[in-house]
MIFISE-218244 format. One record per residue (C-alpha): x, y, z; residue number from 1. Coordinates in pm, whole numbers, plus 50000, padded with zeros to 5 digits. Each point is the difference from the previous one (the first is absolute). Layout:
// residues N
+-------+-------+-------+-----+
|     x |     y |     z |   i |
+-------+-------+-------+-----+
|     X |     Y |     Z | NUM |
...
+-------+-------+-------+-----+
// end
This chain:
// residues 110
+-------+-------+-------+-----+
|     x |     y |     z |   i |
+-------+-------+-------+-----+
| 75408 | 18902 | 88176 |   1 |
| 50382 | 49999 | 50056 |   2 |
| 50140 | 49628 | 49968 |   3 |
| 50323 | 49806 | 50159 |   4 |
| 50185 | 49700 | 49791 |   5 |
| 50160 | 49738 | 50171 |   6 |
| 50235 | 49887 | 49667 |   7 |
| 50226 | 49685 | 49947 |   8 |
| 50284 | 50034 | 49742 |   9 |
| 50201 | 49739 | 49804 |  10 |
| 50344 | 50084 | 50007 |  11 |
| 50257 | 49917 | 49661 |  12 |
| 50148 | 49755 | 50285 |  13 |
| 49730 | 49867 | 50062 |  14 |
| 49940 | 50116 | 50378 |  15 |
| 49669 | 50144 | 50092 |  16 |
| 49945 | 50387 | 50167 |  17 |
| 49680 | 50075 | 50172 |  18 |
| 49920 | 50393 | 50052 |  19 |
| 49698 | 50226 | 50003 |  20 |
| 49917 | 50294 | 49838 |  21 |
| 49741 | 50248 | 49941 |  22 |
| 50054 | 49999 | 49584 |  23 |
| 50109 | 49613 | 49854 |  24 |
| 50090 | 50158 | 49655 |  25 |
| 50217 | 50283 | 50146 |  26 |
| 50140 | 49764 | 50257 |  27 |
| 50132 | 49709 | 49759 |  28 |
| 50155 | 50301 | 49745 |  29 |
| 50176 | 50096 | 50314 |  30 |
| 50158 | 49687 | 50037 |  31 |
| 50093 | 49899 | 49672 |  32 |
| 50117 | 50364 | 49927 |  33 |
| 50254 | 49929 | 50300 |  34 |
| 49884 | 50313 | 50178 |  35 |
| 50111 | 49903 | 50378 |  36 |
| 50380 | 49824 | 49958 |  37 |
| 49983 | 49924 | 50321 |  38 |
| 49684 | 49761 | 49942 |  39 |
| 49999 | 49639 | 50027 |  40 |
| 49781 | 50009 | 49628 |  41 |
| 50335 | 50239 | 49859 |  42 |
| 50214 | 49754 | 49906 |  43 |
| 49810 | 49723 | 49920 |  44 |
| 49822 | 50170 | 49695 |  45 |
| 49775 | 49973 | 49802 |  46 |
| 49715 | 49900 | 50258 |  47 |
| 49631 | 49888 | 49846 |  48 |
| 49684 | 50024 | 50231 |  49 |
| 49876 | 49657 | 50047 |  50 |
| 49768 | 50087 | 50287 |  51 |
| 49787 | 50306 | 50155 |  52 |
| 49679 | 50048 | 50254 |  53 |
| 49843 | 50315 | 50029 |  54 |
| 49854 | 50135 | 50359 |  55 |
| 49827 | 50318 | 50090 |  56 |
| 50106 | 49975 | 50340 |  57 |
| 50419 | 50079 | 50033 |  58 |
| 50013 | 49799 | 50293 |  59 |
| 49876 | 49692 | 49887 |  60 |
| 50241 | 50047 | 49699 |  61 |
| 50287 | 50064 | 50244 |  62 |
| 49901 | 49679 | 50181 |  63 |
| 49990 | 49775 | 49719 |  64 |
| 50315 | 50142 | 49860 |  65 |
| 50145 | 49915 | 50325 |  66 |
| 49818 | 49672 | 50016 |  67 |
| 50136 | 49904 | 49677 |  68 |
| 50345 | 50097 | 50019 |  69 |
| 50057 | 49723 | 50264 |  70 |
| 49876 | 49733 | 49786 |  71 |
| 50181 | 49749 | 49817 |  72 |
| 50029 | 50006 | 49659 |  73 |
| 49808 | 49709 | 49888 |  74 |
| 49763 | 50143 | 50235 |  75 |
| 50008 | 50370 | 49763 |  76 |
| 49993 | 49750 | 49683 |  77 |
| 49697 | 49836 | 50093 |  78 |
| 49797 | 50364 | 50039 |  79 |
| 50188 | 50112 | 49692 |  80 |
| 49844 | 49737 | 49811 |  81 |
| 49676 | 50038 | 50215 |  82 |
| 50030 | 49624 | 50103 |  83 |
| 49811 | 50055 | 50336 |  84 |
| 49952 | 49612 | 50075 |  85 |
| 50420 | 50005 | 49992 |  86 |
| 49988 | 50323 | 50158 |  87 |
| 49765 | 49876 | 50312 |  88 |
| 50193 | 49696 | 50068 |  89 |
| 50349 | 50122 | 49982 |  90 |
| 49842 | 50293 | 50312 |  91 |
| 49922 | 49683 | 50209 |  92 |
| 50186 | 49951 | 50344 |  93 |
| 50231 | 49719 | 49936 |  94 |
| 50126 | 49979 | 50395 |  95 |
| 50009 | 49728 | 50196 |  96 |
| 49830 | 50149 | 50221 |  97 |
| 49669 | 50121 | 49814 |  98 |
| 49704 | 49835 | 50089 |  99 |
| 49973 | 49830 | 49636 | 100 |
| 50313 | 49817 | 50049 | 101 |
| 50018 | 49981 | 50426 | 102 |
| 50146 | 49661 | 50086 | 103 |
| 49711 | 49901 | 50218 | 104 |
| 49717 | 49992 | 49665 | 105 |
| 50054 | 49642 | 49892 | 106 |
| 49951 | 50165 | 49653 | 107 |
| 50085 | 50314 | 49779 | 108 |
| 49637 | 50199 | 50025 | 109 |
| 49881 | 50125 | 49650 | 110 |
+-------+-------+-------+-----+
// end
C-alpha cells in the first residue's frame, strides 16, 4: 500500500513550510541538502520535521495540505504539538455574524 505525507517543517528562521510527499525521509534530505534553489525551504536551512500525517488516499493528502497551508501559524503550532482542544477553538467562526455570536442571542451560546 503506497502512502502520501502531508509534512510541516521548522525553518532555522523560524517560519513553518507545509508540503506533501510520497517518501518523508527522502523529502526532508531534499530540503536540507538544498536540492531546489529556487525553494522557499533553500535558503532558510537547515529545516527539522516537527510534523507529518500519513494517508492512503492522495487526494485527501492534497486536501489537507491545501487545508493547512491557509492556516495561521498558531493554528499549525497547536497540531504540531497535537493540542487539539487549542486546535478546535482557534477553527471556530469568530464573525459577527455566526449564529454563536448573532446580535439578536441575548447570550454567547456554548
Amino acid at each position: 500500500m503506497k502512502f502520501y505525507y502531508v509534512y510541516i517543517l521548522s525553518c532555522i528562521d523560524k517560519s513553518l513550510y507545509v508540503g506533501i510527499t510520497s517518501d518523508v525521509e527522502r523529502r526532508v534530505m531534499e530540503h536540507n541538502d538544498g536540492k531546489y534553489p529556487e525553494s522557499y525551504t533553500h535558503s532558510r536551512r537547515p529545516v527539522t520535521l516537527v510534523f507529518y500525517q500519513d494517508f492512503t488516499d492522495p487526494n485527501q493528502a492534497i486536501d489537507f495540505e491545501k487545508k493547512i497551508k491557509k492556516w495561521s501559524r498558531v493554528k499549525k503550532q497547536a497540531l504540531i504539538d497535537e493540542n487539539f482542544n487549542k486546535l478546535q477553538s482557534l477553527s471556530e467562526c469568530r464573525n459577527a455574524t455566526h449564529y454563536k455570536y448573532n446580535a439578536k442571542n441575548d447570550e454567547i451560546i456554548e
